[in-house]
C-alpha positions as CSV (number, residue, x, y, z in Angstrom):
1,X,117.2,77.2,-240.0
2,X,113.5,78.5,-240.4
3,X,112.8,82.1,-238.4
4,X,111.1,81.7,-235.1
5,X,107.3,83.1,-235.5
6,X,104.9,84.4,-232.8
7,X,100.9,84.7,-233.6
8,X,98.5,86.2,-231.8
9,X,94.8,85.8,-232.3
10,X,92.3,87.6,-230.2
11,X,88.5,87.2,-231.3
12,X,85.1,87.4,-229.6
13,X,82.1,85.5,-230.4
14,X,78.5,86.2,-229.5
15,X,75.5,84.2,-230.2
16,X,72.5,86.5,-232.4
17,X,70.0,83.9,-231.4
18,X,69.8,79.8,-230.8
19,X,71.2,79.3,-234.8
20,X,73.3,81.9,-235.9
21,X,76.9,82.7,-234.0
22,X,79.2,85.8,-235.2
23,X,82.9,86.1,-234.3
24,X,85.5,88.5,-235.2
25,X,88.7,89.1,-234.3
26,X,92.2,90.4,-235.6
27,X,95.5,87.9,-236.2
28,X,98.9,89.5,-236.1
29,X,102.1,87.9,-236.9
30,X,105.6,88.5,-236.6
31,X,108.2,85.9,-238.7
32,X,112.0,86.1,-237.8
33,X,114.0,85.7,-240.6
34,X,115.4,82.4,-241.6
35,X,119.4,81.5,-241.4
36,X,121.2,79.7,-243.8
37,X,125.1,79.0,-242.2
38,X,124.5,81.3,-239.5
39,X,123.3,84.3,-241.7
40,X,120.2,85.9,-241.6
41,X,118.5,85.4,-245.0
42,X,115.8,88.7,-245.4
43,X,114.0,90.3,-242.3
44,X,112.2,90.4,-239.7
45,X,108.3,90.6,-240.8
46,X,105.0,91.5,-239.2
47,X,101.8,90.9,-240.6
48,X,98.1,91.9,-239.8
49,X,94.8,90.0,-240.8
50,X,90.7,90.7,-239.8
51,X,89.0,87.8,-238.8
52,X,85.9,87.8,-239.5
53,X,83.2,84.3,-239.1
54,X,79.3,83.7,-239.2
55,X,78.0,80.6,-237.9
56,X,74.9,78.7,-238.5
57,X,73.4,75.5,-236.7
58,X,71.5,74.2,-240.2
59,X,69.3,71.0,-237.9
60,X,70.3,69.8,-234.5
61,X,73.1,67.6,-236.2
62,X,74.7,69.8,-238.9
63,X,76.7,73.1,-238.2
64,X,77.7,74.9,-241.1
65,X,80.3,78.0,-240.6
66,X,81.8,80.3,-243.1
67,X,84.9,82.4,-241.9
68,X,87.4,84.9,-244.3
69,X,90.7,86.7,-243.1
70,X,91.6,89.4,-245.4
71,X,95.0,90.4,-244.9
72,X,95.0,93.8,-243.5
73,X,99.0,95.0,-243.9
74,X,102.0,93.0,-244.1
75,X,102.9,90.2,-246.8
76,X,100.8,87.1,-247.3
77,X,97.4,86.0,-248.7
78,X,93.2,86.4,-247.8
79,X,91.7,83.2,-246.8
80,X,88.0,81.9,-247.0
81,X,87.2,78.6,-245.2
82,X,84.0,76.9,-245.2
83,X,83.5,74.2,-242.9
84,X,80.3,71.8,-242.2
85,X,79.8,69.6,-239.1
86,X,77.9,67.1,-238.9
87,X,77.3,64.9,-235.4
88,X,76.7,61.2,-235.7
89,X,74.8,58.8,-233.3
90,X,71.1,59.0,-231.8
């Protein structure tokens, strides 16, 4: 049976002007461990990450947004995610 988890993720974002938006925040994590016939199988875990995002409105259709979160402590990995949006219609 997989550990139960909890996550929290508190972040702010502000807007620099009427194109660019920057966030930043912190996610923590704490894993349970996971039981195989009723025994626990390692231990509890806890994890820390920085969140960190920039945000820029390219034309009035297309967003584009570039976020990383660097693990901070704990086990686990850094992740960089680039995202673009683009609005269809009129």
């Amino acid at each position: 049976r997989p550990g139960h988890s909890v996550t929290l993720t508190p972040s702010v974002g502000f807007a620099v002007n009427d194109k660019v938006t920057l966030s930043s925040g912190l996610q923590w994590r704490l894993q349970q461990p996971d039981q195989v016939n009723g025994q626990n199988q390692g231990l509890r875990r806890t994890s820390t990450s920085l969140e960190l995002g920039l945000g820029y409105a390219w034309s009035k259709r297309d967003t584009v947004s570039l976020s990383a979160r660097p693990q901070v402590s704990g086990d686990g990995e850094s992740t960089v995610v680039l995202n673009w949006i683009h609005r269809f219609g009129k």
